[in-house]
BAFI-3210 file (N, C-alpha, C; in Angstrom, 3 decimals, decimal comma, padded with zeros to 6 digits):
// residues 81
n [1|2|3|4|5|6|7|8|9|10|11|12|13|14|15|16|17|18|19|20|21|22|23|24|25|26|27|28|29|30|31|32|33|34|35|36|37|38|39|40|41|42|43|44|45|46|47|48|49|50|51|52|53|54|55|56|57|58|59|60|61|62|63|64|65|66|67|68|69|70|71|72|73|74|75|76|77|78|79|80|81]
n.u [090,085|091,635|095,053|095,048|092,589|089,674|088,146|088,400|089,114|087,279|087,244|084,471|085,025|084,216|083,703|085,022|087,713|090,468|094,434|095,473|094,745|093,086|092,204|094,875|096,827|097,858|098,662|097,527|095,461|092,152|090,765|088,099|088,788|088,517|090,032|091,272|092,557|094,938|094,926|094,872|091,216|089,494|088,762|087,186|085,500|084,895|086,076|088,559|090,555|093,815|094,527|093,511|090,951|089,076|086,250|086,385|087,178|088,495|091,234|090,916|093,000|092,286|091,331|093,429|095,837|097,105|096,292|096,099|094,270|094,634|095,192|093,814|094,356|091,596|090,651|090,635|087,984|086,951|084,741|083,010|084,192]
n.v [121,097|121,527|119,963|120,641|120,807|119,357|117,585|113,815|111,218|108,149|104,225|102,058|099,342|097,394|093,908|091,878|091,386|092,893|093,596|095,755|098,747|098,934|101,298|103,494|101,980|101,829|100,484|101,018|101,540|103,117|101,834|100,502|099,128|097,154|097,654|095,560|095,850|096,334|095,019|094,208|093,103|093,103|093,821|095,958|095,005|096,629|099,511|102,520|103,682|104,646|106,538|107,591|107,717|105,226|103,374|099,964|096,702|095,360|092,697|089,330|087,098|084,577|085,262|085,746|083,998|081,631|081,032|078,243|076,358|076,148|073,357|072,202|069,687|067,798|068,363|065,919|065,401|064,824|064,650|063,524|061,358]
n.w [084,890|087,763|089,205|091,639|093,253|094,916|094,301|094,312|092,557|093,118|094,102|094,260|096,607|097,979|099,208|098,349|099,866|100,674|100,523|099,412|097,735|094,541|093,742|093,760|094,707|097,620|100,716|103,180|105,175|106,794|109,738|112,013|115,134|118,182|121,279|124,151|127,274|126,311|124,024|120,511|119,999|117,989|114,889|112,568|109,730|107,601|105,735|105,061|102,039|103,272|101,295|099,025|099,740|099,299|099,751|100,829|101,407|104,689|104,290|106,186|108,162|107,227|104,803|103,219|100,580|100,735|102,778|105,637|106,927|110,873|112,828|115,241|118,563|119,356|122,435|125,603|127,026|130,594|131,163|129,728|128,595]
ca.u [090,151|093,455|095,435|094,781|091,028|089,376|087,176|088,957|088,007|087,442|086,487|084,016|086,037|083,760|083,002|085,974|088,799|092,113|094,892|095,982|093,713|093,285|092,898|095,932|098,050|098,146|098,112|097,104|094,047|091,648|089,821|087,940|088,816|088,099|091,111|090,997|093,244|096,272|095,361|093,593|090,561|088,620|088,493|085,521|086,064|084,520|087,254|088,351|092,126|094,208|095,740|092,551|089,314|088,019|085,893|087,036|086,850|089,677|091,341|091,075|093,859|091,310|091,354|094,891|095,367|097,681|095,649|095,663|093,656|095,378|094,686|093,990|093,750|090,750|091,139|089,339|087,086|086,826|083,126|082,179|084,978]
ca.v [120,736|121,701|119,327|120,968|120,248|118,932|116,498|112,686|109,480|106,736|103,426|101,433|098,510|097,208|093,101|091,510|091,707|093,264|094,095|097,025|099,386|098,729|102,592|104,377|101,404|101,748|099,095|101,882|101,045|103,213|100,484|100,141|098,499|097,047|097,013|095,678|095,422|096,920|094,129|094,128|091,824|092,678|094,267|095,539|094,390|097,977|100,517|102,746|103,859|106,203|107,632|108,304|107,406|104,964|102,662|098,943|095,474|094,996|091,331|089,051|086,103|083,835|085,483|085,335|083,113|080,440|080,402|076,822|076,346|075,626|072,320|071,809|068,231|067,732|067,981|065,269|066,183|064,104|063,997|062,644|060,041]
ca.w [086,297|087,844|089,881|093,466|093,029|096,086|094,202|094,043|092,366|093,937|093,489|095,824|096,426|099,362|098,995|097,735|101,109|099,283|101,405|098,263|096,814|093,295|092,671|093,788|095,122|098,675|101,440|104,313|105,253|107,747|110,222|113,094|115,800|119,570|121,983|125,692|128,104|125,401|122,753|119,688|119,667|117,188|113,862|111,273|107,738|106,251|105,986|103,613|101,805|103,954|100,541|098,219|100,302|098,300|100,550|101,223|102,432|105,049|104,863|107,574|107,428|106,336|103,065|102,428|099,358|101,030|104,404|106,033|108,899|111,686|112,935|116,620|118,852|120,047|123,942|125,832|128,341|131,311|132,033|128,435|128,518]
c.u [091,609|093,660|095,103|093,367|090,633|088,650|088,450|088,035|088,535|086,655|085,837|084,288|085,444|083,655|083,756|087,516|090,290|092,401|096,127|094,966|094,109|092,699|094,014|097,361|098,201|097,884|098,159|095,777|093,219|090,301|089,314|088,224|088,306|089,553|090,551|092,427|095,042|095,974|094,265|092,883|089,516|088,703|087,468|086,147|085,552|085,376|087,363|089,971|092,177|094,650|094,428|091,169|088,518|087,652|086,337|086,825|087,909|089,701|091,293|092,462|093,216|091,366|092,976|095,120|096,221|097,730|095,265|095,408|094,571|094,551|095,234|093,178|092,587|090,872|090,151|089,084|086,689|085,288|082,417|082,572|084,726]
c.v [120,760|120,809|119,224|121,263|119,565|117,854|115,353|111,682|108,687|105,300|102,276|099,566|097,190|095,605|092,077|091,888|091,829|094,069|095,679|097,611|099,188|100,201|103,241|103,152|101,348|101,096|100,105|101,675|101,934|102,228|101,257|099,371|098,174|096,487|096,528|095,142|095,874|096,139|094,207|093,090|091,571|093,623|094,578|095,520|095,839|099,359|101,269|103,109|104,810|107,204|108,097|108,102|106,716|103,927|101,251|097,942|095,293|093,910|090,836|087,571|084,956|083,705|085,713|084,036|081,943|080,455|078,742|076,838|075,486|074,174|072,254|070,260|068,367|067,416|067,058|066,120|064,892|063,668|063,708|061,099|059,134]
c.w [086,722|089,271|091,559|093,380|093,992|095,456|094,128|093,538|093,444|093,137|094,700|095,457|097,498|098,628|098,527|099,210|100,095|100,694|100,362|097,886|095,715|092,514|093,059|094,155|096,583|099,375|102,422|104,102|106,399|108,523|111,516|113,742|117,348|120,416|123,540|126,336|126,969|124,459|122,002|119,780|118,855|116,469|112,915|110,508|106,882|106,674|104,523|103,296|102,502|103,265|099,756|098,461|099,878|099,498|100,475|101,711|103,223|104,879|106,138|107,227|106,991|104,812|102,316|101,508|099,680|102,365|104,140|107,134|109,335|111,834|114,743|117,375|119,155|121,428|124,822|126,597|128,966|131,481|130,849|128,395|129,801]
res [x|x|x|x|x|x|x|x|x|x|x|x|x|x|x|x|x|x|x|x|x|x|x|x|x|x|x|x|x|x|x|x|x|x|x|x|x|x|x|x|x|x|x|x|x|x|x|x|x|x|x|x|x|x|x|x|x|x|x|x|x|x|x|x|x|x|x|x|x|x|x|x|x|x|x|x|x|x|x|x|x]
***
């Protein structure tokens, strides 16, 4: 099989959110997304590498390994109180 060979491995990577492929190394990622108004607002989590096609879970920051939820007040609301 000679180098300039159209077939590639891959490895299906889907189920597990990794912001690297763990076959070639690359953090390029192809995603879907939803923009409006110029801003991203929404992302799908199934993508695949931009360097060797292997399919993918995108992260979300959730799954970052020293995510801390934010912490927000609770705002009153007048017509309970």
């Amino acid at each position: 099989m000679s180098s300039t060979s159209s077939s590639r491995r891959m490895i299906d990577q889907r189920g597990i959110p990794s912001n690297e492929c763990i076959n070639c190394g690359s953090n390029v990622q192809v995603v879907r997304a939803i923009f409006q108004d110029y801003e991203l607002v929404m992302w799908f989590t199934d993508s695949f590498c931009g360097t060797c096609g292997s399919p993918m879970t995108t992260p979300t920051p959730v799954d970052h390994p020293e995510y801390v939820k934010p912490h927000y007040p609770e705002e009153e609301d007048d017509e309970f109180n």
